[in-house]
C-alpha positions in Angstrom: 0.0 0.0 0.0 1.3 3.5 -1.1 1.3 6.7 0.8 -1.2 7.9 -1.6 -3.4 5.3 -0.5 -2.7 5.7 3.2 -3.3 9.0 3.1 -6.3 9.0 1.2 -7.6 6.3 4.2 -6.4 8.9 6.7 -8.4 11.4 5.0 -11.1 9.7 4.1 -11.8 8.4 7.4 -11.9 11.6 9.5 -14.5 13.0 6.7 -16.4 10.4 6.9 -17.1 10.3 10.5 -17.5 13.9 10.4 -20.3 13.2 7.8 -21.7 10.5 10.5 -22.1 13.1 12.9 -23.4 15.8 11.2 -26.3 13.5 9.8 -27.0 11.7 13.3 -27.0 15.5 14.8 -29.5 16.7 11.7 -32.1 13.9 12.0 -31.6 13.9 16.4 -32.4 18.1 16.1 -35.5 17.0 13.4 -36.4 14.5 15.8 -36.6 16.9 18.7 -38.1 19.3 16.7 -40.9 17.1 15.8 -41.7 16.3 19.4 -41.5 20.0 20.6 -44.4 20.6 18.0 -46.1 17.6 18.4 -46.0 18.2 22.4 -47.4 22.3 21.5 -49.4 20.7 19.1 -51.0 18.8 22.3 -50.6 21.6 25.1 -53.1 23.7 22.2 -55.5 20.8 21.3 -55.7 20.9 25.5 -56.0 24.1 26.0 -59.0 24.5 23.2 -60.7 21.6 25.2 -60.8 23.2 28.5 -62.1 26.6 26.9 -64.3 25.0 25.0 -65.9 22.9 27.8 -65.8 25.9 29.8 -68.4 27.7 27.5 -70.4 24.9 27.5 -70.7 24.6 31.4 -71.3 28.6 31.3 -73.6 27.8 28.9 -75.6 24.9 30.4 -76.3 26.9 33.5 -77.5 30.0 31.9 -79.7 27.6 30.3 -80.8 26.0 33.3 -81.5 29.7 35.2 -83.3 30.8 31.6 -85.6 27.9 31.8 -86.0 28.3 36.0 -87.0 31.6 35.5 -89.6 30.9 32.6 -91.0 27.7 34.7 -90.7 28.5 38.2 -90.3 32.1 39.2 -92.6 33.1 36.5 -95.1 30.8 37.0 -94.9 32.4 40.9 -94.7 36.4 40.2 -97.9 35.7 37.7 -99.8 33.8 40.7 -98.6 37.0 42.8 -100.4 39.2 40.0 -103.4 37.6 40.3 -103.3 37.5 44.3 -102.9 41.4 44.2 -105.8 41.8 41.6 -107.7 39.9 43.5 -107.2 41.5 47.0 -107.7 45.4 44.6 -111.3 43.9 44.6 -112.2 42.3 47.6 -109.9 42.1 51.0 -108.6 38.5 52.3 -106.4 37.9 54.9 -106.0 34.5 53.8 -105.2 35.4 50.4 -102.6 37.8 51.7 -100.8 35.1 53.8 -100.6 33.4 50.8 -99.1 36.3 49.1 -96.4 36.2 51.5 -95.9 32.9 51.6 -95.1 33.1 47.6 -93.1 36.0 47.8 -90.2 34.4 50.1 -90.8 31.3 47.8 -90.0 33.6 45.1 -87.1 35.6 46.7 -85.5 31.9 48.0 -85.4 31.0 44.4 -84.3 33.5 43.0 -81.3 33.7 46.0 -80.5 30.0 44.5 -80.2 30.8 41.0 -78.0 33.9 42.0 -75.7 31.5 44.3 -75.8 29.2 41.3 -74.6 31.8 38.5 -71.4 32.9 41.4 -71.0 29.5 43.0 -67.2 28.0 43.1 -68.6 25.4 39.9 -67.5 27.9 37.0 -64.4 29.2 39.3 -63.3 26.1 40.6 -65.4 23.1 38.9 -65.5 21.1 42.2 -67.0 17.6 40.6 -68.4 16.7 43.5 -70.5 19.2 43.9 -70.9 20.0 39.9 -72.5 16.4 39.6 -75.0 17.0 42.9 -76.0 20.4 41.4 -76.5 18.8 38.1 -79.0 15.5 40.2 -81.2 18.2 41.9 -82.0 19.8 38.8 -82.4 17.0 36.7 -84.5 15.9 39.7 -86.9 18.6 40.3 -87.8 18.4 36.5 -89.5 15.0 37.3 -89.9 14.0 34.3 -86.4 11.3 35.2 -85.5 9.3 38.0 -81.9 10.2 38.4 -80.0 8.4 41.9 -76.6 9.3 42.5 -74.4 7.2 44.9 -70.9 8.1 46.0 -68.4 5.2 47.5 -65.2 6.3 49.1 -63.8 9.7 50.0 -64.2 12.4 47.6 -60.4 13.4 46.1 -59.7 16.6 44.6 -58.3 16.5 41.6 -56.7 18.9 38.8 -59.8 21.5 38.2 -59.1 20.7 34.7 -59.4 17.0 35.4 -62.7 17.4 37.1 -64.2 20.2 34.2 -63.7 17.4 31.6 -65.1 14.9 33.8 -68.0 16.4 34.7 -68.4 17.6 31.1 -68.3 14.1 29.7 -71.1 12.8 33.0 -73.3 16.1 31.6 -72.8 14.9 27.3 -74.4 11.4 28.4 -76.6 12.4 30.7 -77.8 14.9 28.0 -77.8 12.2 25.2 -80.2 10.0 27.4 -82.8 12.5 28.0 -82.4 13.3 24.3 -82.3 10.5 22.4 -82.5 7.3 24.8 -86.0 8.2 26.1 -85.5 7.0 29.6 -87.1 7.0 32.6 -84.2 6.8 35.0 -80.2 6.9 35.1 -78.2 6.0 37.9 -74.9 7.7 38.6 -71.9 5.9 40.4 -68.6 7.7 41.3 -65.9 5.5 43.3 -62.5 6.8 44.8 -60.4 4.3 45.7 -56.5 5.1 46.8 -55.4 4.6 42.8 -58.1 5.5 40.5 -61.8 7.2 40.1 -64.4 5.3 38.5 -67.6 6.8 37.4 -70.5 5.0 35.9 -73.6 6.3 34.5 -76.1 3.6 33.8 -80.0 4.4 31.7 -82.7 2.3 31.2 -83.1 3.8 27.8 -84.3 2.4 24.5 -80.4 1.5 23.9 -78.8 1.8 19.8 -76.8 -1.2 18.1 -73.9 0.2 18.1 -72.5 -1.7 14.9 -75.3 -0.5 12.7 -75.0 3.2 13.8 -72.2 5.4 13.0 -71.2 7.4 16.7 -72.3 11.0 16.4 -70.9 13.8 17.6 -71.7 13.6 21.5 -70.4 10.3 21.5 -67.2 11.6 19.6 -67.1 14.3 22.3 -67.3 12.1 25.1 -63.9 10.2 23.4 -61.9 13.2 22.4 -62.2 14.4 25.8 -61.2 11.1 28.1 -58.3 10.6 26.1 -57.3 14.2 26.4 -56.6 13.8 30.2 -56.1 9.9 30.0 -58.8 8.7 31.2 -60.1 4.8 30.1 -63.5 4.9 28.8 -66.1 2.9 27.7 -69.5 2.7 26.4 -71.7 -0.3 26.3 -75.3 -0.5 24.5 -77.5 -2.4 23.5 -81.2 -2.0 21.6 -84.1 -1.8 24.5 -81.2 -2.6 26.5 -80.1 1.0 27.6 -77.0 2.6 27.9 -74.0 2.2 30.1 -70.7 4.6 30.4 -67.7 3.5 32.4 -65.0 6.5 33.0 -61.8 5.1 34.9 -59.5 8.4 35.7 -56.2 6.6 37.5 -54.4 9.0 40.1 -50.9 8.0 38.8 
């Protein structure tokens, strides 16, 4: 072997494993990159999520005090009316007792919608209490049976956590009254020392689920466990009802 040759090794070499270096640098830097955007990528999708179930919590209560004041404190200030016309005409004690009677009915109402619209559920989306709000409601409508059972200690959890939670319990609670035509759901959350398990359980008319394509609240419901890892799963069957299981695990 000449020195031409052995220097041509000698360079060759040296160039070569600068070349190796250079291209394992490139493609580690494109690789990191990728993952930074992927990662923002996530951290946005997230972000849009929470906003976007925030409106729609915002939303479903000024919903719920729009329809309380129609129903409810309407029906009572127009029984008022009538009471005071009444009483223009002819004096009756018993009519004015009843007057007053209707009036702090009235003003206790309205003091509960007013505690609902400033309560700690759109500051700090306590799940707990958002699900127990969301049962009386659902309950003084009568027109569903709704039982809500709690096992183990309540945990707090990310408010974030708990807004999508409770945002998923409201999308299927919503789709049964919609579409299921039930008469009663039962609502199970369980904290044990690794996990939360909720289960919402109606006695609805049920879908096939391989001869439907999922729509949107179903979708919904999807998108938003695996944006904070939760498990979930939905079981249905035709006049069988409908079943959602949400496991959330602490670690």
């Amino acid at each position: 072997m000449n020195n031409e040759t052995l220097m041509f090794i000698a360079t060759i070499i040296p160039v070569t494993l600068v070349v190796m270096v250079i291209v394992v640098f490139v493609l580690f830097v494109r690789k990191k990159n990728k993952l930074l955007v992927e990662k923002q990528e996530r951290e946005i999708r997230y972000l849009s999520e929470i906003n976007k179930a925030r409106i729609e919590v915002k939303d479903g209560i000024l919903s719920q005090v729009a329809g309380e004041l129609h129903d409810n404190i309407g029906q009572m200030v127009a029984l008022n009316l009538m009471y005071i016309k009444s009483l223009q005409k002819e004096f009756n004690p018993e009519k004015l007792d009843s007057m007053r009677d209707l009036a702090e009915s009235t003003l206790n109402e309205v003091r509960q919608l007013s505690k609902l619209l400033n309560d700690d559920l759109i500051q700090k989306y306590d799940l707990l209490a958002a699900v127990e709000k969301l049962v009386s409601y659902l309950s003084k409508l009568n027109a569903v049976e709704i039982v809500f059972v709690l096992k183990g200690d309540y945990r707090k959890l990310d408010a974030n956590v708990e807004l999508i939670i409770y945002r998923i319990c409201q999308e299927f609670i919503a789709n049964s009254l919609k579409h299921a035509l039930c008469d009663r759901i039962d609502i199970n959350m369980q904290y044990s020392d690794k996990a939360l398990r909720v289960s919402i359980v109606d006695n609805g008319n049920g879908f096939d689920r391989t001869s439907i394509t999922e729509g949107t609240g179903l979708s919904a419901i999807r998108k938003r466990a695996e944006i904070i890892n939760a498990q979930v799963d939905i079981v249905s069957s035709v006049k069988g009802g409908t079943s959602l299981l949400l496991i959330y695990n602490f670690e």
